[in-house]
C-alpha positions as CSV (number, residue, x, y, z in Angstrom):
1,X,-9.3,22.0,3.8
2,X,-8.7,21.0,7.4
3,X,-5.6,18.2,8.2
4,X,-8.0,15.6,9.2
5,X,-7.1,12.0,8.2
6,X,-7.9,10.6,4.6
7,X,-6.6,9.2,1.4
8,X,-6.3,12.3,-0.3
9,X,-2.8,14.6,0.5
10,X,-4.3,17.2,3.1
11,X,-3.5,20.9,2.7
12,X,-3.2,23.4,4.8
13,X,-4.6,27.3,4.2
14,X,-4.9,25.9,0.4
15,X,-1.3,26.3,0.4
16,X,0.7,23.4,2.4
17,X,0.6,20.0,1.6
18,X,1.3,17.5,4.9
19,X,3.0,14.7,4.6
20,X,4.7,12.3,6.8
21,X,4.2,12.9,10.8
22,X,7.4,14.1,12.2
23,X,6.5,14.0,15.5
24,X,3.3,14.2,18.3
25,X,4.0,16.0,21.8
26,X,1.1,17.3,24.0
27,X,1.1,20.5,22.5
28,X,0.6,19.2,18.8
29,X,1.8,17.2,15.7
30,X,4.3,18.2,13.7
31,X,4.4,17.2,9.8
32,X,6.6,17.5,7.5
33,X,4.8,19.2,4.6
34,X,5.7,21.4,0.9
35,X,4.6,25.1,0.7
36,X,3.5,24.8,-2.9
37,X,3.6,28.6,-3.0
38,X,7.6,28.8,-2.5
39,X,8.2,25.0,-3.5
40,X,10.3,24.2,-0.7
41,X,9.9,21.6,2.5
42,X,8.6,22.8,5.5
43,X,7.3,22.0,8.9
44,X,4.0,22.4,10.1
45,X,2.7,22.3,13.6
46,X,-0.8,21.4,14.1
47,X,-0.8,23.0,17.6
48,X,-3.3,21.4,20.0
49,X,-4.6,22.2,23.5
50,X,-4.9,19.8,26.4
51,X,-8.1,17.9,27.3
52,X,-8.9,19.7,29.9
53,X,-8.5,23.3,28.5
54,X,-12.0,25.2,28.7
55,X,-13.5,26.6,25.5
56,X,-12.6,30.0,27.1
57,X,-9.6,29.1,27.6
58,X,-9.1,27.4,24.4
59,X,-10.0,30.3,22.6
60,X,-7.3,32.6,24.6
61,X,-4.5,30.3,24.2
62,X,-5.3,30.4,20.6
63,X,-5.0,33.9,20.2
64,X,-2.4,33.8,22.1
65,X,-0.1,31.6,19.8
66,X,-1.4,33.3,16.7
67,X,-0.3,36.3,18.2
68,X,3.0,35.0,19.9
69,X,3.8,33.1,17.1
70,X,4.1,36.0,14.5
71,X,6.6,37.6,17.1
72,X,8.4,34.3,17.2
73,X,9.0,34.8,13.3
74,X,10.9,37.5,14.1
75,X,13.5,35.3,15.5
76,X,16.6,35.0,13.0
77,X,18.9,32.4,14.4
78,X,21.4,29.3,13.3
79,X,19.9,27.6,16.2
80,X,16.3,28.7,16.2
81,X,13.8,27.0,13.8
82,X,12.6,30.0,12.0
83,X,8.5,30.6,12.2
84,X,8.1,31.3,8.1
85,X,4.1,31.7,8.8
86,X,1.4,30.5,11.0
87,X,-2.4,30.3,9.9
88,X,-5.5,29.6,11.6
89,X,-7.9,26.7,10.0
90,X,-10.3,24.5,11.4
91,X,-10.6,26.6,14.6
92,X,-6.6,25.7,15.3
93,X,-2.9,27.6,14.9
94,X,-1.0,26.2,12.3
95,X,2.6,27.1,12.5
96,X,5.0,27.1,9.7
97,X,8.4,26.7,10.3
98,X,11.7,25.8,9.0
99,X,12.1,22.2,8.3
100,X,15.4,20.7,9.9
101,X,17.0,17.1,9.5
102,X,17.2,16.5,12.9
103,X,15.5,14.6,16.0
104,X,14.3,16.1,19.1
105,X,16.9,15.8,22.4
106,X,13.8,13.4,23.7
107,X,14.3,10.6,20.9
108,X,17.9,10.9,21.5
109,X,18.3,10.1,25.3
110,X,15.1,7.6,24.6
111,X,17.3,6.2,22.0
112,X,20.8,6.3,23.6
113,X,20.1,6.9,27.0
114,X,22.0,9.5,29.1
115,X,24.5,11.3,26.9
116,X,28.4,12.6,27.5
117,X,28.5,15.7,29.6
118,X,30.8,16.8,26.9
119,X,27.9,16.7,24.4
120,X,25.2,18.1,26.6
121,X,27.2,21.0,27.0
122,X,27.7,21.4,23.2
123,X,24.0,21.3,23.2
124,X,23.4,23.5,25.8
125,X,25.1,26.5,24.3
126,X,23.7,26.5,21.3
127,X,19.9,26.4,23.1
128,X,21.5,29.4,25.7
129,X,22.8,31.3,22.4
130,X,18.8,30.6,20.7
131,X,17.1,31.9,24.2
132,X,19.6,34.9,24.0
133,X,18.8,36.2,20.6
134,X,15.0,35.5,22.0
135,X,15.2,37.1,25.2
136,X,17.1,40.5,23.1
137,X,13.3,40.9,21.2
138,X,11.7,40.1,24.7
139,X,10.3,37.2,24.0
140,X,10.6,33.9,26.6
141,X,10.2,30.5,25.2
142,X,8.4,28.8,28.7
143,X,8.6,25.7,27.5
144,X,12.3,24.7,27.1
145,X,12.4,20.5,27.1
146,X,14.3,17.7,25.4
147,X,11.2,17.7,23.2
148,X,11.8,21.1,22.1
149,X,15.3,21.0,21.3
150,X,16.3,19.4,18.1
151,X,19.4,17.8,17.7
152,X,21.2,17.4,14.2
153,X,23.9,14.7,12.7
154,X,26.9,16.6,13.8
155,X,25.2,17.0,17.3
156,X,24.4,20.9,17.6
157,X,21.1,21.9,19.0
158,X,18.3,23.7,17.5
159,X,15.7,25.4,19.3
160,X,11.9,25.0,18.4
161,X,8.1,25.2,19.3
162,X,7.5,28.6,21.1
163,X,3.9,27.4,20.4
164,X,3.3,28.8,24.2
165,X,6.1,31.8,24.0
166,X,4.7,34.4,25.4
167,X,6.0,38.1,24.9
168,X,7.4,40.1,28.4
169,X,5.1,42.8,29.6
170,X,2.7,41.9,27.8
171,X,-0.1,40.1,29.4
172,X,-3.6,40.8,28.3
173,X,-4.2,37.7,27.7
174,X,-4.6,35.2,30.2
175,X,-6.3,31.7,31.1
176,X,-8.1,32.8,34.2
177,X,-5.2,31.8,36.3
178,X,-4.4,28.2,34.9
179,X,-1.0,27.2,33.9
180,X,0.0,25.4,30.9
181,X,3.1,23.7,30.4
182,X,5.4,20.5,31.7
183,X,5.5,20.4,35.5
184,X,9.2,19.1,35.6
185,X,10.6,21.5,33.4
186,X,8.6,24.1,34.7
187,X,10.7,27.4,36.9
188,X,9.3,27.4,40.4
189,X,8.6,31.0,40.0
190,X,5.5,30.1,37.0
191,X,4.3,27.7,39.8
192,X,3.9,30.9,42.1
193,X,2.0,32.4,39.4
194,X,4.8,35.0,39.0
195,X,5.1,36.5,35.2
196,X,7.6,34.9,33.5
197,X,10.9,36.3,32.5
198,X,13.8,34.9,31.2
199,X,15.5,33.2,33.9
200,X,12.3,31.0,33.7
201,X,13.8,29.3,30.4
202,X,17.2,29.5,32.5
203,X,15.6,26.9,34.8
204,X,14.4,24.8,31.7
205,X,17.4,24.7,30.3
206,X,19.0,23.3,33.2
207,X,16.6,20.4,33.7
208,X,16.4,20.1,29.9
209,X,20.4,19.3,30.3
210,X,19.9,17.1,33.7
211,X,17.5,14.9,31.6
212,X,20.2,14.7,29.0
213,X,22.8,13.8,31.1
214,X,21.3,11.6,33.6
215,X,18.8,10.1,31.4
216,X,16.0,11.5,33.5
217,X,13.9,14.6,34.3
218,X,15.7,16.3,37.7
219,X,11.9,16.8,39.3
220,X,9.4,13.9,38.8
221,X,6.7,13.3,41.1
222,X,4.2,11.0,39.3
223,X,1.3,13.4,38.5
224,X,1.5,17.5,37.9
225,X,1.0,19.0,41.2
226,X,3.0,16.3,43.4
227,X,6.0,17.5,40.4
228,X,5.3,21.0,41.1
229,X,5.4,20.4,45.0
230,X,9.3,18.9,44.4
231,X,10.3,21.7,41.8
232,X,9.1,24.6,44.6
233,X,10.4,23.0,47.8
234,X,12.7,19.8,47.4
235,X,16.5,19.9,45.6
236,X,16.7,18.0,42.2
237,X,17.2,14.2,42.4
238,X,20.9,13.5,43.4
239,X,23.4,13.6,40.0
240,X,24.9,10.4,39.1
241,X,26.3,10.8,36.1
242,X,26.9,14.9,35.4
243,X,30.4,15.0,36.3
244,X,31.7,18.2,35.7
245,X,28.7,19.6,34.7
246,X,26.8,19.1,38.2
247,X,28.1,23.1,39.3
248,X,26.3,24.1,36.0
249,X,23.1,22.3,36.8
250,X,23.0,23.2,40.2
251,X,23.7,27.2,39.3
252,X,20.8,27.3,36.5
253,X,18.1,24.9,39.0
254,X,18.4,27.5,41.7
255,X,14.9,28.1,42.6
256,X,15.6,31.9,43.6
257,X,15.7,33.7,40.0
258,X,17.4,36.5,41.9
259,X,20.3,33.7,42.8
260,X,19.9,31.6,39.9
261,X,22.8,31.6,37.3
262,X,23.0,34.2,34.5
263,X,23.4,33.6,30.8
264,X,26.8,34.4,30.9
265,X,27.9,32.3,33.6
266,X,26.0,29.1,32.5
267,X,27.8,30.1,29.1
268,X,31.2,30.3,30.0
269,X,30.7,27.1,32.2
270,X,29.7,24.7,29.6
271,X,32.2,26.5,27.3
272,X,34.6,24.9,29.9
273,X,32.7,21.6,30.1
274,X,32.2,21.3,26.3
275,X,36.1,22.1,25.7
276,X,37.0,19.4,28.5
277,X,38.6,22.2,30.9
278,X,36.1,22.1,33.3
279,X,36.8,19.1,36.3
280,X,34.2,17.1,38.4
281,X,33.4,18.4,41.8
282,X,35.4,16.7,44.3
283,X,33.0,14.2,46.6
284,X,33.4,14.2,49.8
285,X,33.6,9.9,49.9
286,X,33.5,8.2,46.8
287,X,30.1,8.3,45.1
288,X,28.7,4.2,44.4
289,X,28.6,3.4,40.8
290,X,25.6,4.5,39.1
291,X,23.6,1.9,37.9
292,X,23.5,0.4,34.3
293,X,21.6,3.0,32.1
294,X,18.5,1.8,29.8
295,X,17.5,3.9,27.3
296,X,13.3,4.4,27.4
297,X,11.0,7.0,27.9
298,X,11.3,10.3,29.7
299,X,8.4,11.4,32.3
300,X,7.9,14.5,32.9
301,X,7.6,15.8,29.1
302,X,4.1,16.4,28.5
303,X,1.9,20.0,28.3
304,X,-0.8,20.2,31.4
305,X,-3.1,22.3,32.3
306,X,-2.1,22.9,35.7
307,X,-5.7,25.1,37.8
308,X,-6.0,28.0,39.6
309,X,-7.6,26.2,42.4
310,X,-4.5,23.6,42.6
311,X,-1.8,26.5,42.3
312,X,-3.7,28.3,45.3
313,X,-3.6,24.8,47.2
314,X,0.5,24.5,46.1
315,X,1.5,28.2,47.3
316,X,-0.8,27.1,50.5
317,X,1.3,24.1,51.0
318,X,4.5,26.2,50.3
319,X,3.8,28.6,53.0
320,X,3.4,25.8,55.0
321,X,6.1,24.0,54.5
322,X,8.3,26.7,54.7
323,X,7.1,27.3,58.2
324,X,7.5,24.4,59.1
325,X,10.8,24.8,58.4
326,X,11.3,28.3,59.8
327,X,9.7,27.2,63.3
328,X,12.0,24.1,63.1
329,X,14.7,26.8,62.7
330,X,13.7,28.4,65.6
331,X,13.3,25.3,68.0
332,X,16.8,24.0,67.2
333,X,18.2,27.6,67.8
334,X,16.6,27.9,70.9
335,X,17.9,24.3,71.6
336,X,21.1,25.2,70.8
337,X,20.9,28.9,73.4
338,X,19.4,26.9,76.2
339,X,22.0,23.6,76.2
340,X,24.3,26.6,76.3
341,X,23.2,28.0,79.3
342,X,22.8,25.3,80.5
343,X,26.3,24.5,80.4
344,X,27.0,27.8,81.5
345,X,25.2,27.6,84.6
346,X,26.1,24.1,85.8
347,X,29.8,25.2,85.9
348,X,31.2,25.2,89.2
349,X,31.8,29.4,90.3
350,X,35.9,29.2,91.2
351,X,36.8,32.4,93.1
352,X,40.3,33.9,92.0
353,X,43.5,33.4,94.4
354,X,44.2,36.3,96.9
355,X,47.0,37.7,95.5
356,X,49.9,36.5,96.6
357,X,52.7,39.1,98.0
358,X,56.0,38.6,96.1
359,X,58.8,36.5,97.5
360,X,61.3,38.8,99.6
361,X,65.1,38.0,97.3
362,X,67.1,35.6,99.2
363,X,70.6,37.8,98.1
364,X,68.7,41.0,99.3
365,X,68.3,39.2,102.5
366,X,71.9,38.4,102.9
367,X,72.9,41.5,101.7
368,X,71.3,43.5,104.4
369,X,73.0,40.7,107.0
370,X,76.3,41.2,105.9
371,X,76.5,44.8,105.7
372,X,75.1,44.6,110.0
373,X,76.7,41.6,111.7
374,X,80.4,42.3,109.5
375,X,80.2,45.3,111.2
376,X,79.3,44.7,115.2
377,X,81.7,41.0,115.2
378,X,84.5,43.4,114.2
379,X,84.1,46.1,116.5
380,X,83.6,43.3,119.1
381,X,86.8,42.0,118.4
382,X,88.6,45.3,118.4
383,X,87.6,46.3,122.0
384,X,88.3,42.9,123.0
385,X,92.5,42.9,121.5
386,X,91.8,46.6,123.4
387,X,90.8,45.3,127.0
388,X,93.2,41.8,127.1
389,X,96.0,45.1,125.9
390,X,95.2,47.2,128.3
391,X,95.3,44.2,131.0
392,X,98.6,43.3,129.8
393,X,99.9,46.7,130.3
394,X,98.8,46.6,134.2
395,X,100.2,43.4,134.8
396,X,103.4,45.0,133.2
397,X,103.4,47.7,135.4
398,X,102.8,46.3,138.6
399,X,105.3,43.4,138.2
């Protein structure tokens, strides 16, 4: 019997009563149904497509999360809701999972509004411990958002819906080059049509915790592709409220993967933030107040289908725009040389001083006199007391 809507309780594979909806995202509803097998609550994910998804395509993706999920289900993890089955009826996945009291990160900042870095981080490292023990059986989540994470009473975070997971090196099944997923959570990397690998879900954790913190997604451009432009070429939107978790942020929205924080760093920085160690970075002039925060909706949260055609048009409008920014480079260097030598050239030539010969010493000069004219006055002087002598003793003698 298929889950349509009627009077009557609606089962699932003859085997899973729904009940109450739990929740509705773009990828599916989730209800909150009994396995009348095992006699226990669970959740079940009617798991949907967007409108625009071809039949062809619709029939890959399909495959795709029967397959995907039964890998998921070999996730055991205190903060990954476990995949106890998933069935296909009425031409959908069903996926059953472990039922947890708890409300997606979505409700809570639409509820609340932006939350305490403090208990982001808390919530971030349980997510970063669920991708680990994911990423270990190679599989990669690729669609990490605040409507994915669940949040419990005592405020740890659970991990769900790998609806789109997809397992690495293994691609045999594709959607003729479309992309599915939410444009501002989405690594620039998938945008480049790049096969994802985990640091893809370490980009989606980090705008997963910007939206938590500042109460909004950190790329939002109004429709898919103008996000996508802003997640491959512009920074996130400034930080007005992430304190000391800004450095974490900024390490795990690095749009190089190669220069992007690892696990282990994002870990032990929001160990730091969590455990109030960590300090906010120092502004260079203090920052204006941020303004009053209203809780409401979050943008940015929805499955796309995102075309071939308009992902050729955005790497297009990459390349240009990066060289733009490369020949913009260049100009200002060249700028830069020529002022330069300019500056170089317009400087008056000054020809060095002939050398000057050294000063002859004063006391040498002396010297030299002293030791000539002593000499000549004296013997002057002796020959003169010789001849008025010698005239005396004449005059003497003639007298």
């Amino acid at each position: 019997m298929s889950a349509d809507t009627g009077p009557q309780t609606r089962v699932v594979a003859g085997r899973y009563a729904l009940g109450e909806v739990l929740g509705q995202g773009g990828m599916g509803t989730v209800w909150l149904a009994t396995d009348r097998v095992l006699e226990r609550q669970v959740a079940v994910k009617e798991v949907t497509f967007p409108l625009h998804v071809t039949e062809e395509e619709r029939a890959i993706l399909r495959e795709r999360t029967m397959r995907e999920a039964r890998a998921a289900g070999r996730l055991e993890h205190p903060h990954v809701t476990t995949v106890y089955d998933v069935v296909e009826e009425g031409g959908k996945p069903w996926l059953v999972m472990k039922h947890v009291a708890a409300r997606s990160l979505q409700e809570v900042i639409e509820e609340r509004g932006p939350l305490p870095p403090a208990e982001v981080a808390r919530i971030g490292l349980h997510v970063l411990d669920a991708l680990g023990a994911a990423h270990a059986l190679g599989i990669v989540h690729r669609d990490v958002k605040p409507a994915n994470v669940l949040v419990g009473p005592d405020g740890s975070g659970c991990l769900t819906d790998f609806g789109i997971a997809t397992t690495t090196g293994d691609s045999s099944l594709t959607t003729n080059g479309a992309l599915i997923g939410s444009p501002s959570y989405m690594a620039p990397e998938r945008a480049h049509g790049d096969e994802p690998r985990p640091p893809v879900d370490l980009w989606s954790l980090g705008a997963t915790l910007y939206a938590a913190v500042e109460g909004r997604p950190p790329f939002d451009g109004g429709e898919s592709m103008a996000t996508l432009m802003s997640v491959v070429s512009e920074p996130p939107a400034p930080m007005l409220r992430a304190g000391p978790l800004e450095p974490v942020l900024r390490g795990l929205l690095t749009k190089d993967p190669a220069q992007r924080s690892t696990a282990a760093i994002a870990r032990s920085q929001l160990a730091a933030v969590a455990a109030g160690n960590a300090s906010a970075p120092k502004a260079p002039a203090p920052a204006p107040p941020p303004p009053p925060s209203s809780p409401g909706p979050i943008p940015g949260g929805t499955a796309e289908r995102i075309d071939a055609a308009d992902l050729l048009a955005l790497a297009s409008a990459s390349r240009a725009l990066l060289g733009s920014v490369a020949r913009d480079a260049r100009d200002q260097a060249r700028h830069i040389r020529g002022t330069r030598r300019e500056r170089k050239e317009s400087r008056p030539v000054v020809k060095p001083a002939p050398p000057v010969p050294p000063a002859r010493s004063k006391s040498r000069f002396r010297f030299k006199r002293r030791w000539v004219v002593v000499p000549v006055v004296t013997t002057l002087l002796v020959l003169l007391v010789l001849l008025v002598g010698a005239a005396l003793a004449i005059g003497a003698f003639f007298d």
